[in-house]
C-alpha positions as CSV (number, residue, x, y, z in Angstrom):
1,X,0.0,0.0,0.0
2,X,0.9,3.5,-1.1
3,X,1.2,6.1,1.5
4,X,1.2,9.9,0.4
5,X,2.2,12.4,2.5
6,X,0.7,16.2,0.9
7,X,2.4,19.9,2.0
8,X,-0.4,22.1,0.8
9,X,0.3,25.5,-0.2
10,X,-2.0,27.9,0.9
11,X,-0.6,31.0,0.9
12,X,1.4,33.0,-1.3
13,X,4.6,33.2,0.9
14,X,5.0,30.1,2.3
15,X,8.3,29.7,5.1
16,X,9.5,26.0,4.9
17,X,12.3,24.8,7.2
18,X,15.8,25.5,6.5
19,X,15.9,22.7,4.3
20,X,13.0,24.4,2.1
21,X,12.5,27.5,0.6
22,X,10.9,31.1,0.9
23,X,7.9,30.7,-1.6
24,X,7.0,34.1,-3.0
25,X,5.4,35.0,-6.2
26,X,8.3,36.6,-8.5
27,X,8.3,38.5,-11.8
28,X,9.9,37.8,-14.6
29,X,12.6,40.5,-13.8
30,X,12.9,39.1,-10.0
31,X,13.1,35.9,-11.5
32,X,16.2,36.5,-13.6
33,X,18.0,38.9,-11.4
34,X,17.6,36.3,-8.5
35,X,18.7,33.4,-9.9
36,X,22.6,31.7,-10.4
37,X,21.3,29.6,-13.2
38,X,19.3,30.0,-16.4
39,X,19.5,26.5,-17.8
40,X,18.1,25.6,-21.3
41,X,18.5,21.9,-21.0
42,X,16.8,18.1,-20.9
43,X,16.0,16.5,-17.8
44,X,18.1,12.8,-18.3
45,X,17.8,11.2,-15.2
46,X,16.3,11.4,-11.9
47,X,17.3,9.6,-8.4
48,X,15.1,10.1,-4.7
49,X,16.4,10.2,-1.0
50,X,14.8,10.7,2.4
51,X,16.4,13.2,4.3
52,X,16.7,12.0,8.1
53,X,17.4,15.6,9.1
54,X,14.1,17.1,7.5
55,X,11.9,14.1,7.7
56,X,11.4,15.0,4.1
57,X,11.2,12.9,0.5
58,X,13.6,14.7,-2.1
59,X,14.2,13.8,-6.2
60,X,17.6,14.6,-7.5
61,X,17.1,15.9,-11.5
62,X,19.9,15.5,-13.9
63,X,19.9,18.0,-16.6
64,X,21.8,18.3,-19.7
65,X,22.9,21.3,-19.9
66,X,22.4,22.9,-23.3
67,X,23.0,26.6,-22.1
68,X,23.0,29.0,-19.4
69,X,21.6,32.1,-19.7
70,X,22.7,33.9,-16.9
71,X,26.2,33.6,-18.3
72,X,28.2,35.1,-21.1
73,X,27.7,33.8,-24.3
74,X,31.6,33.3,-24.3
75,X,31.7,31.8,-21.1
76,X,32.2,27.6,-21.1
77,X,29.0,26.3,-19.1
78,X,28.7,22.7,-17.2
79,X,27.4,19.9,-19.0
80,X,25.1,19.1,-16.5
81,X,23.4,20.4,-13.7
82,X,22.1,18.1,-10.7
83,X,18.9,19.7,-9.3
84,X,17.6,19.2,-5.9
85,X,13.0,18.7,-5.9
86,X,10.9,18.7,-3.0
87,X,9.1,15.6,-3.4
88,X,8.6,12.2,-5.3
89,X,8.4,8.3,-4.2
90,X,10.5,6.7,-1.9
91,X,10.6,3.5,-0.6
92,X,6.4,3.1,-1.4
93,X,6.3,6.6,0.5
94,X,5.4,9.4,-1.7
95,X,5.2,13.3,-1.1
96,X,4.2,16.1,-3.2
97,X,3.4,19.7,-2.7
98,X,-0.5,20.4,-3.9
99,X,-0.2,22.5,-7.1
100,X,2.9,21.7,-8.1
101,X,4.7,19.4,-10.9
102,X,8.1,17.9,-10.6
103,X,10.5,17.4,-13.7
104,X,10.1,14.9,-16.0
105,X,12.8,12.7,-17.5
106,X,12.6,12.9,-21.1
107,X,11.5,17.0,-20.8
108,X,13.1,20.0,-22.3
109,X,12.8,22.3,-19.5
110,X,14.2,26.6,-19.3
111,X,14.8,26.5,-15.7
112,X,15.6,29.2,-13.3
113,X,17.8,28.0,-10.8
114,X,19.4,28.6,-7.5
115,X,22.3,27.5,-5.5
116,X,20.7,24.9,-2.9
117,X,21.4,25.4,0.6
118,X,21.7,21.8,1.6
119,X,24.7,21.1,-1.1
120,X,26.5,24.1,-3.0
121,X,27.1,21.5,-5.8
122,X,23.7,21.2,-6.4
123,X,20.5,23.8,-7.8
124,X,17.1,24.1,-6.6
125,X,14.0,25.6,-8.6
126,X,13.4,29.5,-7.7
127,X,9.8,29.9,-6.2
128,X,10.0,25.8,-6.0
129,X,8.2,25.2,-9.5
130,X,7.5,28.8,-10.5
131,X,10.9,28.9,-12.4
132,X,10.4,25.5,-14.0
133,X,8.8,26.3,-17.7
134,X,8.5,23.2,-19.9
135,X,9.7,23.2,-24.0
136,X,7.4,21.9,-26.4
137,X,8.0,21.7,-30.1
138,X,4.8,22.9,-32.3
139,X,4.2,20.6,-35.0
140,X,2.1,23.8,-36.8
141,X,4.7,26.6,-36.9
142,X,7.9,24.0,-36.5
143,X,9.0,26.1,-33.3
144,X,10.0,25.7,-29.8
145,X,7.6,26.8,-27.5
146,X,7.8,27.9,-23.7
147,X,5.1,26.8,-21.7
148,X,4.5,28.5,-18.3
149,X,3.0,30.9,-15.9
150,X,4.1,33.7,-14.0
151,X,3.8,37.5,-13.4
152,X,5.6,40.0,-16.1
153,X,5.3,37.2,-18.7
154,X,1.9,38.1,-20.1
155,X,3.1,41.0,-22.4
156,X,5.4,38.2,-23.9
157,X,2.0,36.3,-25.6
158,X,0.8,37.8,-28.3
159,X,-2.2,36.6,-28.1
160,X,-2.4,38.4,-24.4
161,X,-0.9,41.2,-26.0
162,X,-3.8,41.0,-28.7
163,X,-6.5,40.5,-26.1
164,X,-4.9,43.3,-24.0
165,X,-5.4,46.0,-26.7
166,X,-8.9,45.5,-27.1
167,X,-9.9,45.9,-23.0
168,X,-7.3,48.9,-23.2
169,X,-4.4,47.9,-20.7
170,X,-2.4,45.4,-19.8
171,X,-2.3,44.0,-16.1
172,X,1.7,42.4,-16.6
173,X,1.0,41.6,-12.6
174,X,-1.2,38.6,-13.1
175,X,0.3,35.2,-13.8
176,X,-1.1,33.7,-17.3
177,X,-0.5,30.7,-18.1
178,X,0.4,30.7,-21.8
179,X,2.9,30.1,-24.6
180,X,5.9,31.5,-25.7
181,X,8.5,31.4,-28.8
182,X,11.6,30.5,-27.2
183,X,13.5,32.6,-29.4
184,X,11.6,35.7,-27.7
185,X,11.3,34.6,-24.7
186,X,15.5,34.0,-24.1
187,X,15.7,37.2,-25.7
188,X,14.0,39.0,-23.2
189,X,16.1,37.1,-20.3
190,X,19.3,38.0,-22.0
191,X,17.8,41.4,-22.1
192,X,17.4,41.5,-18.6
193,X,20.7,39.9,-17.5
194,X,22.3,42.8,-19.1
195,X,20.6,45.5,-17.5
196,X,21.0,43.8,-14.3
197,X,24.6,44.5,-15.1
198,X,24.3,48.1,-14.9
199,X,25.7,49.7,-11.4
200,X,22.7,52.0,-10.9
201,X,20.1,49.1,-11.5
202,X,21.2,47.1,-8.8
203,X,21.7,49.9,-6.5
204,X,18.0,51.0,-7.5
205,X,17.4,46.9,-6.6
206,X,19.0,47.2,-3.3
207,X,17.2,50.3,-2.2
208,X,13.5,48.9,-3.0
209,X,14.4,45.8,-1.0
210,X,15.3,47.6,1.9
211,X,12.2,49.5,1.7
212,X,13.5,52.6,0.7
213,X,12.6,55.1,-2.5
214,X,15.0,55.1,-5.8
215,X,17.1,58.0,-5.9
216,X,15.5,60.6,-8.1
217,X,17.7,62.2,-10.8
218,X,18.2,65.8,-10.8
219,X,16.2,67.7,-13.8
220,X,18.0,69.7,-16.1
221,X,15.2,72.6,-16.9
222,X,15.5,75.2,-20.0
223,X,16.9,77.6,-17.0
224,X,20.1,75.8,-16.4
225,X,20.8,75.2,-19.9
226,X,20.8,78.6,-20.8
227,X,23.0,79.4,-17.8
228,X,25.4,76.7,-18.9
């Protein structure tokens, strides 16, 4: 007989033991600027553990590494990436976290990645699954597609773009699920790694996380260029 033990997320932060992680809802943007890993990759293999420590079920992803994101396109990435899951069957024990789906071997996966605490060697999902977008190939058009959800991503769709237009605005906060080219869509990340680049963006960063308000830039008016 089967048991299954169930964490349920209710809430959207959720504070797991120091084993787990912070659940909050990210952008696209927070996404990206928080992770270590962008990896464009195919999950090829997939072992599970109980941790004694944690009284907790994990699955162990391999991924074939077919590029990182977050680095320079001239920099030399890993082959493979081993990435730590909350989760899976054990023994004839199984846990899962309601809402959520682990890897699949076989997949092409875009996955947004941190270091994990328990093993610096290893990765763990941002968000848990939020930063886990599958890749499926579209018979139709003969392109990769990204399939996901999470908010900032909706002005990505066209289609939400399209439908957008019509109601008059855009509400980029709300998580749609939808589609992406993956073209586009690594476009944008590699936009974003950039700019995150830039001195006074992650000083801009650092102030709204402490709560505080960007610094303003002084005006030049009509006045001071005359004077000048």
């Amino acid at each position: 007989m089967v048991r299954t033990w169930s964490w349920v997320v209710a809430a959207v932060v959720l504070c797991l033991p120091v084993a787990g992680q912070t659940l909050k809802t990210m952008t696209l943007a927070e996404m990206i600027d928080h992770s270590d890993a962008i990896i464009l990759g195919k999950v090829v293999g997939a072992t599970t553990q109980y941790n004694q420590t944690y009284h907790r079920i994990y699955t162990y992803f391999t991924v074939k590494v077919e590029a990182d994101d977050k680095r320079s396109t001239t920099d030399e990435h890993p082959s493979e990436v081993v990435v730590r899951c909350l989760g899976g069957t054990w023994k004839g024990l199984t846990s899962r976290v309601a809402g959520t789906k682990l890897p699949q071997i076989g997949e092409r996966a875009y996955l947004f990645l941190e270091k994990d605490v328990l093993d610096r060697d290893h990765y763990r999902i941002l968000g848990l699954t939020e930063g886990h977008f599958v890749l499926v190939d579209n018979p139709r058009t003969g392109k990769t597609e990204v399939q996901g959800s999470a908010p900032g991503l909706a002005e990505l769709d066209p289609t939400v773009r399209h439908a957008a237009m019509k109601k008059g605005h855009l509400d980029s906060n709300q998580p749609v699920p939808s589609k992406w080219d993956l073209r586009e869509f690594r476009a944008a990340v590699q936009q974003q790694v950039l700019r995150a680049q830039n001195p006074r963006y992650r000083m801009v960063e650092r102030r709204l996380k402490a709560g505080k308000a960007p610094v303003a830039q002084p005006r030049t008016t009509d006045t001071d260029q005359d004077s000048q």
